[in-house]
C-alpha positions in Angstrom: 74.7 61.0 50.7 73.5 58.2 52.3 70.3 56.0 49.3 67.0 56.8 51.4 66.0 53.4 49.9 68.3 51.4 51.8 67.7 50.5 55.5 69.5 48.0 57.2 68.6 44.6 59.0 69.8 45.1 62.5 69.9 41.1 63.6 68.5 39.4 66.7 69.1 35.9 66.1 72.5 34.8 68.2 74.2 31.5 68.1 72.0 29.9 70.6 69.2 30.3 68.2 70.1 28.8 65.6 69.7 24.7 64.7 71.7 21.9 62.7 69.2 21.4 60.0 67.5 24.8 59.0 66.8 25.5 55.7 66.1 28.3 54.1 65.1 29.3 50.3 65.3 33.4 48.8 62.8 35.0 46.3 63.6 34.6 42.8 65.9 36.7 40.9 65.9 37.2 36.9 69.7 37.4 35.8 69.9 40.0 32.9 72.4 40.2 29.8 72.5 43.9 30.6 74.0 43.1 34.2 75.8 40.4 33.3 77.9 43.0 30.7 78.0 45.7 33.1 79.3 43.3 36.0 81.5 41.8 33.8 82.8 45.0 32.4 83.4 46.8 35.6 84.9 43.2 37.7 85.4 40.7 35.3 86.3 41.6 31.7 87.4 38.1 30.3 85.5 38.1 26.4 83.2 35.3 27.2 81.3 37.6 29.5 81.9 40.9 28.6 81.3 41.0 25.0 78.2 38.7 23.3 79.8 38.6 19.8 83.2 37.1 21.0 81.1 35.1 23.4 79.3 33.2 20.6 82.9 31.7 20.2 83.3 30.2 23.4 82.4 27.4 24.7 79.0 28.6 26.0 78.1 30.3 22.8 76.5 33.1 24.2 77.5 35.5 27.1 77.3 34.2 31.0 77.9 35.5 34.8 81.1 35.8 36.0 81.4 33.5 39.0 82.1 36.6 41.2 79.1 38.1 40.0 76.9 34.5 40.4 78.6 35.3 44.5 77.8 38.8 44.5 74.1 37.8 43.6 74.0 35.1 46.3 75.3 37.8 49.0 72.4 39.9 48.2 69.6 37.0 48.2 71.5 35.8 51.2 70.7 38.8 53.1 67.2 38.6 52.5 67.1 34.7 54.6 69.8 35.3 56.6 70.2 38.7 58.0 68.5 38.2 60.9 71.4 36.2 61.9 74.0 38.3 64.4 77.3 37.6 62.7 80.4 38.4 64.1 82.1 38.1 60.7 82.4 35.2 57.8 86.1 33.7 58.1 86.0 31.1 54.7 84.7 29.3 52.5 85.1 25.5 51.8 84.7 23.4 48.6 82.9 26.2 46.3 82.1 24.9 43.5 80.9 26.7 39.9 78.8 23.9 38.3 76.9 25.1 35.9 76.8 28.6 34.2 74.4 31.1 34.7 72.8 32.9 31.5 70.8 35.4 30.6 67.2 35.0 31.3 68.4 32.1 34.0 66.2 32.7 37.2 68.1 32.3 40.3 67.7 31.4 44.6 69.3 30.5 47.0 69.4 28.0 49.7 71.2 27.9 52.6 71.1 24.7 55.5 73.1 25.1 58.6 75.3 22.1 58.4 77.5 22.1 62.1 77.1 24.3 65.0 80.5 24.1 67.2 80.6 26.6 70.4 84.4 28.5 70.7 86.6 26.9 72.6 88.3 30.1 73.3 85.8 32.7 73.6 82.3 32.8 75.2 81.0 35.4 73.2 81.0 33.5 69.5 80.2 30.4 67.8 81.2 28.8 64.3 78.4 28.4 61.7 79.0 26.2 59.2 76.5 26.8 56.1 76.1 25.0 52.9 74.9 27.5 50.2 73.5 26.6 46.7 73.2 29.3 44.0 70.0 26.9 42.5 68.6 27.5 39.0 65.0 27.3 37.5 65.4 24.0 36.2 66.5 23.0 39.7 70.1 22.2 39.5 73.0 24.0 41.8 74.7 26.5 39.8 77.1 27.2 42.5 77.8 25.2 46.0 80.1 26.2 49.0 80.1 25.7 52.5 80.8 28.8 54.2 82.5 29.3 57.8 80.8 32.0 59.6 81.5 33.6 63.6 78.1 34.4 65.5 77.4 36.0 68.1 76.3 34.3 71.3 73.7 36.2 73.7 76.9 36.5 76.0 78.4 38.5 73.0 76.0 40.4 71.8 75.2 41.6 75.6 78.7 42.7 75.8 78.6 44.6 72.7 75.1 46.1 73.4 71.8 44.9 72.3 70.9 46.5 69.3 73.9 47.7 68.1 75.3 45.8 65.0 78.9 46.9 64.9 81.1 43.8 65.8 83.3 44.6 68.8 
């Protein structure tokens, strides 16, 4: 059964819209030692985040975010700056980097600056994106930094596919 909470961002902005430069920032989000443990329990069971007795023992002394989870958190505050954006599809990621752990009680954003816009050389109907990311923490420093390789549509493309409709072709 489908969550009557959840309603999708169907996305206007194509390839042609978008500029070399643009910055954007997400809300806030508190990280939790109860999510932390159930992320890490159901993904990512290594001790140091899955159990906050062993974790004392390791080299952060206390329990952290797995770095999947510190990516699964920056795909959801991603959405909320960037899902107005008509993506064909995200193809990689360069130089992703886990700099500083993320704790409990940590409050997280994200950042995202479009880097390099290059048209297809092949096909009218896309463009490559490149974004730089930052998962950024309270105190300010970048928890997490990648540049991530994206295919948009182009108003060519999303005319062929049908305005409005969100499935890729």
């Amino acid at each position: 059964m489908p969550d009557p909470a959840f309603a999708p961002v169907v996305p206007h902005r194509t390839f042609e819209d978008l500029s070399v430069g643009e910055f954007r920032r997400s809300s806030e989000k508190l990280v939790t030692q109860e999510e932390i443990l159930a992320f890490a329990r159901a993904y990512d069971p290594q001790w140091f985040h899955s159990d906050p007795e062993l974790a004392r023992e390791s080299v952060f002394g206390e329990v952290v975010a797995s770095g999947i989870h510190v990516l699964a958190m920056w795909r959801q505050l991603d959405h909320e700056i960037n899902s107005d954006i008509d993506y064909v599809c995200g193809v990689g990621w360069d130089e992703l980097r886990l700099k500083r752990a993320i704790r409990a009680g940590d409050v997280i954003h994200v950042t995202s600056e479009i880097v390099d816009l290059r048209p297809s050389e092949t096909r009218s109907d896309r463009g490559t994106a490149l974004t730089r990311y930052a998962v950024v923490a309270q105190t300010g420093e970048e928890a997490v930094t990648f540049t991530s390789i994206n295919l948009v549509y182009t108003r060519e493309g999303r005319a062929r596919r049908g305005a409005g409709s969100s499935a890729p072709a």
